[in-house]
N, C-alpha and C positions, 0 to 999 in steps of 0.2 A: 504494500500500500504506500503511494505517494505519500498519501496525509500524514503520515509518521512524521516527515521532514521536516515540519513545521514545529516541531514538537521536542522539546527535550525531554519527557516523560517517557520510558521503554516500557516501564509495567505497572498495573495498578495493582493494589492489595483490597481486596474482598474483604471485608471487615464482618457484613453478613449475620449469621450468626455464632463472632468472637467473645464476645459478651456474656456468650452465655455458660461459658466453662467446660466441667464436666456434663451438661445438657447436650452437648455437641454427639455424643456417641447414642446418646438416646434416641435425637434428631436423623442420625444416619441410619439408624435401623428403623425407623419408623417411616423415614422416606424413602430409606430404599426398597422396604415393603411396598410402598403404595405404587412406586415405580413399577414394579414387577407386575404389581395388581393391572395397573397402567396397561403397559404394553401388551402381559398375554388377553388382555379384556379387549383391548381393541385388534389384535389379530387374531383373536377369536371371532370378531364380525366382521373381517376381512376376507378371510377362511368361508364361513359361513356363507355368506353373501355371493362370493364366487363359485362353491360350489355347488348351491341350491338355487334352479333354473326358477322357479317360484318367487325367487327374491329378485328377477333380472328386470326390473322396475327402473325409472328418474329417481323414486325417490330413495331407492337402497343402492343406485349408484352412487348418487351425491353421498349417503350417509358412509359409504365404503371409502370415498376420497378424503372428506371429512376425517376419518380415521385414521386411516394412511397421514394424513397433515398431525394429528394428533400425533402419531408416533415421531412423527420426526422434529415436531414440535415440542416436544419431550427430553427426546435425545438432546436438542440442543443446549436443554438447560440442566433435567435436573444430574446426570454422571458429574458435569462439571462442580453441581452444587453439592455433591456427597464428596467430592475430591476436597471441595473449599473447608467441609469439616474438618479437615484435617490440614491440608494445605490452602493459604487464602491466595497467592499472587497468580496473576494472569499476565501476559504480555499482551503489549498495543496494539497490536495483528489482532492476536487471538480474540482481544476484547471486540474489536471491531467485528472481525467475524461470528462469533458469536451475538452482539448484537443483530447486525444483519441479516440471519438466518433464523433466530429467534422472531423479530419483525416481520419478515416472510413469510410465514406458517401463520403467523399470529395474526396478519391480515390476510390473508389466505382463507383462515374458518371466519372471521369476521362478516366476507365478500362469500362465503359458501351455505354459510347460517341466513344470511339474503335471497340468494338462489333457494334455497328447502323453503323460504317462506313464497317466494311465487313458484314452486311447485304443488305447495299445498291450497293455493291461491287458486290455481289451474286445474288441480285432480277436483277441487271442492265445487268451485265457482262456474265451471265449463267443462263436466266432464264429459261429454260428446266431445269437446276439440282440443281435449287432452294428448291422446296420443300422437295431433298433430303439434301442438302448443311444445310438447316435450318429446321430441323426439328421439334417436338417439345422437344424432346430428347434432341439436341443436345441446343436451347434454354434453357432450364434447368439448363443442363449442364455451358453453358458461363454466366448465371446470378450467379450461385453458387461462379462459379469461381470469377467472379466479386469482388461478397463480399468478397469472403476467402482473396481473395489477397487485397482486401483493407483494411483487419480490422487486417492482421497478418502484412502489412506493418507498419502499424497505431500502433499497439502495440511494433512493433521494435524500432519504433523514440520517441514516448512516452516512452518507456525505458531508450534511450540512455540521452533523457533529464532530465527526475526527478531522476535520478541514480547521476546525479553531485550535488554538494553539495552548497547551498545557505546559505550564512553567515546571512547578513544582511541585505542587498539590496532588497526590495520587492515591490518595484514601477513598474508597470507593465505598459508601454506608450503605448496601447490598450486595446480596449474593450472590447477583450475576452482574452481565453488565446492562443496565437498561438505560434508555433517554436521560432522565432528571438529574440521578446520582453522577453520571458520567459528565452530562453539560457543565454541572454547578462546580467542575473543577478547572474551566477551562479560566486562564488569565485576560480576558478581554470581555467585553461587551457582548452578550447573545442574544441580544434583545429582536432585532431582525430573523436569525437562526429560529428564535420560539415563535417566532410568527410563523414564518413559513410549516414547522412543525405543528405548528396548533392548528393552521388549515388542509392538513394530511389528515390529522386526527378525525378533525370534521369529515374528512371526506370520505374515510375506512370505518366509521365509528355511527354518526351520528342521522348519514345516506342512509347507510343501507338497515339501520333500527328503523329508521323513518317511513323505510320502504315495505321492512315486517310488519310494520304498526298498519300501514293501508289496506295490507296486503290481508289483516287479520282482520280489520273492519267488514273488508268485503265478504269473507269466509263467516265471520260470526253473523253478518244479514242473511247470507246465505242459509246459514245452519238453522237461524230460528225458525226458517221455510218451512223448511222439514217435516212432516206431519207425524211420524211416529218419532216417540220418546226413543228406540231403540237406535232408530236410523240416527237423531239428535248426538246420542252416547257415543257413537261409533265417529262420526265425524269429529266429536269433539275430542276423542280420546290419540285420534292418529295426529290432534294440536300438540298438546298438552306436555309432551317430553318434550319437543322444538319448541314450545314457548319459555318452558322450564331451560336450556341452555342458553336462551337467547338472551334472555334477562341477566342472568350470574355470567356469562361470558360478557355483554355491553355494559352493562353496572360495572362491575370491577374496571373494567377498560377503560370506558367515561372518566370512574371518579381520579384515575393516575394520568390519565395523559392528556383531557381536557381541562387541566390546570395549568397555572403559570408554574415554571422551575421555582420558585422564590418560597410555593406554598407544598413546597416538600415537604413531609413530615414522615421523618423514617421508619419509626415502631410503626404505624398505623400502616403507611404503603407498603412493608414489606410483608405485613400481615393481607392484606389485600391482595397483594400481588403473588403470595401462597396460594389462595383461594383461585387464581386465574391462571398459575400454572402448574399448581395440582390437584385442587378439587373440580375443577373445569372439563381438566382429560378423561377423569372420572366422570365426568356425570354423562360422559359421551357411551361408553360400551355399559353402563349401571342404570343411566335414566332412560337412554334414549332409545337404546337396541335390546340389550337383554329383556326390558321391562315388556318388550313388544311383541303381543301373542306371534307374528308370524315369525320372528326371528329364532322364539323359543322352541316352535314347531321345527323349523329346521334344523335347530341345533340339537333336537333329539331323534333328528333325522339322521345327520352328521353320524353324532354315536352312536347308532345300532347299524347303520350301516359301516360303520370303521370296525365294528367288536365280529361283527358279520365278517365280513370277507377277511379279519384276524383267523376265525373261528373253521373258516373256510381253506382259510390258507395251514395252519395247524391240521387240519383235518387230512389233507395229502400229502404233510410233509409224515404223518402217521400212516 
C-alpha cells in the first residue's frame, strides 16, 4: 500500500480487550466457541441449500450468499481477535487490509439484506410475476451487484483513511481495526475525510433500510388482504426472521458509523460492535435458516440420506 508512505506509524497495538486481565482467556474460549458455532451453522445452510433441489429458490439463493458473506465476514475479524487475546499488534498493511475486507462483506449483507426484502416484496406482492421479477438472471445479476458495490464502497473509505497521515499515536481502543478508532489517531484535520465517510454510510446503511421499510409497507397491505388467518401466519412468518436481522444488523451499524468520530465512546461501541460481528452471524444460520420449517425438512433430509448410502456403503464393503 502506497498510503503507508505518508505515515510514520508501521503498527498499531489493539488495546481491545487489554483491560480486562485474566478475562482474556475466558473471552477466547467463549468466542472461539461461538466462532465454530458460526461457521459450521452457516455451512451447514450452505451445504443444505445446495444440495436440496426444493430449496433452488431467489430466496435460499440470496440467503446461501448471504452466508457464504457471513463466513468470510467472520474470518476476517474474529481469528484475528482470538490472536489479539493474547497478542494485540497489527501492522499498517495488515490493518488496512483487514479493514477493507471486513467493510466489504459488511456492506455486502447490508446491500443483500435489501435484495431479500424486495424478494419478499415480489414473492408476496406479485406472485404471478415473480418468477419473472426474480429470475435466475436477474439473481445473479443483484448478488454481483451486491458485492461490487460493497467492496468499491469499502475501498473508497479504506482510502480516505490510511491516505491521512499518523504521526505517533498508535493505540488502537479496539479489537480490530475499524473507521473511528483508526481515524481518531490520524495527526491532521478529518473533518472532510468524515464527511465523505458519513455519506457512504448513508448510502450502504440508511438506502437500503429505507428500501426494506417500503418494501414491508407494501407486503404488510398486502398481507392484511388475505382472507384466511392461516394464509395471514404463513406470509407473515417467511417476514419475521428477515425483519429480525435486518433490525440488529442496521441498528448496530447506524448507531457506530452514523456518528461523528469525536462521539466515540469505546466500552459502549465495542460492546455494540460484538453484537454486529458476533451475534449478527449468528442470528443468520439460528434465526433465519434453521428456524425455517423448509430448511429443517431438508436438513433431515440431508441426514438420512448421508446415514443411508453410509449404511449402504458398509453394507458391500461386508
Amino acid at each position: 500500500l502506497s498510503m503507508a508512505n505518508s505515515s510514520c506509524v508501521t503498527e498499531f497495538l489493539l488495546l481491545g480487550f487489554s483491560s480486562l486481565g485474566e478475562l482474556q482467556l475466558v473471552l477466547f474460549v467463549i468466542f472461539l466457541c461461538l466462532y465454530l458455532i458460526i461457521l459450521s451453522g452457516n455451512i451447514t445452510i450452505i451445504s443444505v441449500i445446495c444440495l436440496d433441489h426444493s430449496l433452488h429458490t431467489p430466496m435460499y439463493f440470496f440467503l446461501c450468499v448471504l452466508s457464504t458473506s457471513e463466513i468470510f465476514y467472520t474470518i476476517v475479524i474474529l481469528p484475528k481477535m482470538l490472536i489479539n487475546l493474547l497478542s494485540v499488534t497489527i501492522s499498517f498493511s495488515c490493518c488496512a487490509i483487514q479493514m477493507f475486507f471486513f467493510l466489504g462483506f459488511a456492506i455486502t449483507n447490508c446491500l443483500l439484506l435489501g435484495v431479500m426484502g424486495y424478494d419478499r416484496y415480489a414473492a408476496i406482492c406479485h406472485p404471478l410475476h415473480y418468477p419473472v421479477l426474480m429470475s435466475w438472471q436477474m439473481c445473479g445479476k443483484l448478488g454481483a451487484l451486491c458485492g461490487i458495490g460493497g467492496f468499491l464502497t469499502s475501498l473508497t473509505v479504506v482510502y480516505l483513511v490510511f491516505s491521512l497521515p499518523f504521526c505517533s499515536a498508535n493505540k488502537v481502543n479496539h479489537y480490530f481495526c475499524d473507521i473511528s478508532p483508526v481515524i481518531r489517531l490520524s495527526c491532521t484535520n478529518t473533518d472532510a475525510h468524515e464527511l465523505v465517510i458519513f455519506i457512504c454510510g448513508v448510502l450502504v446503511l440508511v438506502v437500503p433500510f429505507l428500501f426494506v421499510c417500503v418494501s414491508y409497507i407494501c407486503i404488510l397491505r398486502t398481507i392484511l388482504k388475505i382472507p384466511s388467518a392461516e394464509g395471514r401466519r404463513k406470509a407473515f412468518s417467511t417476514c419475521a426472521s428477515h425483519l429480525t436481522v435486518v433490525i440488529v444488523h442496521y441498528g448496530c451499524a447506524s448507531y457506530i458509523y452514523l456518528r461523528p468520530t469525536a462521539n466515540y465512546v469505546s466500552n459502549m461501541d465495542r460492546l455494540v460492535t460484538v453484537t454486529y460481528t458476533i451475534v449478527t452471524p449468528l442470528l443468520n444460520p439460528m434465526v433465519y435458516s434453521l428456524r425455517n420449517k423448509d430448511v429443517q425438512v431438508a436438513i433431515r433430509k440431508v441426514i438420512v440420506g448421508t446415514f443411508s448410502s453410509l449404511s449402504f456403503c458398509n453394507s458391500i464393503a461386508i
